[in-house]
C-alpha positions in Angstrom: -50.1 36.2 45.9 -52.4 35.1 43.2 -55.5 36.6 42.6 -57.5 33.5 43.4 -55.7 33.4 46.8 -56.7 36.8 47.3 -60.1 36.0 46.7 -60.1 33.1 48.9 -59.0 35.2 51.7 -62.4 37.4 51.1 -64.6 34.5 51.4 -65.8 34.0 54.6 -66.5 30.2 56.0 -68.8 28.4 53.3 -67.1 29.8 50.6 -69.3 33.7 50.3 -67.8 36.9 49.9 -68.3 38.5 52.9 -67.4 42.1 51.0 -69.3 45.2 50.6 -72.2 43.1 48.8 -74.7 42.7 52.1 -74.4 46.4 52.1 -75.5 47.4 48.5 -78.4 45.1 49.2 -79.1 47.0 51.8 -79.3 50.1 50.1 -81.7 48.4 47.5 -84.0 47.8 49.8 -83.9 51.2 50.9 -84.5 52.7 47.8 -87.3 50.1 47.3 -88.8 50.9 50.2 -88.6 54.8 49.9 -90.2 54.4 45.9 -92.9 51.9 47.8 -94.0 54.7 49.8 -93.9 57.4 47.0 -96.8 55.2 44.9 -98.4 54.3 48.5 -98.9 58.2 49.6 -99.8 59.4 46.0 -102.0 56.7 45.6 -103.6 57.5 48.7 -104.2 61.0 48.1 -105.9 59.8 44.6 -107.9 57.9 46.3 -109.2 60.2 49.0 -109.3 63.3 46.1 -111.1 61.6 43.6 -114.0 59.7 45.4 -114.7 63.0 48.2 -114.4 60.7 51.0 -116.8 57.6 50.0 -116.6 54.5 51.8 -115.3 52.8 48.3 -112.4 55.2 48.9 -111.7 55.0 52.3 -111.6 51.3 51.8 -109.2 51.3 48.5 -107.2 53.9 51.0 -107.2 51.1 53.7 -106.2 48.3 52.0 -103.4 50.3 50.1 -101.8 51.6 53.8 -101.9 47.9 54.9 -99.8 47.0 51.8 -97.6 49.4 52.4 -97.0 48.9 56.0 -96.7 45.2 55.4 -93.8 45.9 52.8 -92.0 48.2 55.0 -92.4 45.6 57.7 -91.1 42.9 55.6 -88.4 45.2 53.9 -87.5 46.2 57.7 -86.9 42.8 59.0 -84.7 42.2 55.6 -82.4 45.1 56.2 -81.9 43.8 59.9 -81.2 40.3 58.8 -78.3 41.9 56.3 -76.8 43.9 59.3 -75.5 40.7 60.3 -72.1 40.1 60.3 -73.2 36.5 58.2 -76.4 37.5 57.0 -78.5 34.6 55.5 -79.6 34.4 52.3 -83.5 36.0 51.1 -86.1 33.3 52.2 -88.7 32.4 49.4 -91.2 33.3 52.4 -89.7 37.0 52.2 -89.4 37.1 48.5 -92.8 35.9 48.1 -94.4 38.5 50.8 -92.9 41.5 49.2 -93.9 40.2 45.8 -97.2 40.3 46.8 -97.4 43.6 48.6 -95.6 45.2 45.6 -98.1 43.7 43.0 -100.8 44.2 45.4 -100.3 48.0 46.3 -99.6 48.3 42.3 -103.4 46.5 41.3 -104.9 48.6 44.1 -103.1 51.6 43.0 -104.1 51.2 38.8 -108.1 50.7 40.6 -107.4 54.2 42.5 -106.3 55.9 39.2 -108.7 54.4 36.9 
């Protein structure tokens, strides 16, 4: 058997490997998540530490827990789509939304330490 045979018994219908890929991208988004809460909680605790409690703080606080629960709810709903046994492909609406909260907790997070 040739090796492009081989390979052509991998792919699934519509021609995409259905391999051990879906899986390492589920470990990515792991890791992403578990580094997105690392900068969410220490940026937190900046916050809260520096200002003693002022309403400025409590509000950068707020905003920077909303972040971070919307990226773990949009990182959660990714790692559910990839248990599939065809999992789609990343939607520009997902891509976009965890841009966003990734940029967004990092801007709020440079404000807290500045």
């Amino acid at each position: 058997m040739s090796a492009s045979a081989d390979a052509a018994d991998r792919e699934g219908p519509g021609g995409r490997d259905a391999g051990l890929q879906p899986e390492r991208t589920r470990l990515a988004w792991r890791r992403t998540t578990l580094s997105c809460a690392v900068v969410a909680v220490l940026a937190l605790r900046q916050a809260l530490n520096a200002a003693d409690g002022s309403p400025v703080a409590v509000a950068g606080g707020g905003v920077i827990a909303l972040l971070w629960l919307a990226f773990m709810w949009v990182a959660h709903r990714r790692v559910r789509e990839l248990a599939a046994a065809r999992p789609p492909g990343l939607t520009t609406g997902t891509a976009l939304a965890a841009t966003a909260c990734a940029v967004g907790l990092a801007v709020f997070a440079m404000t807290v330490i500045a």
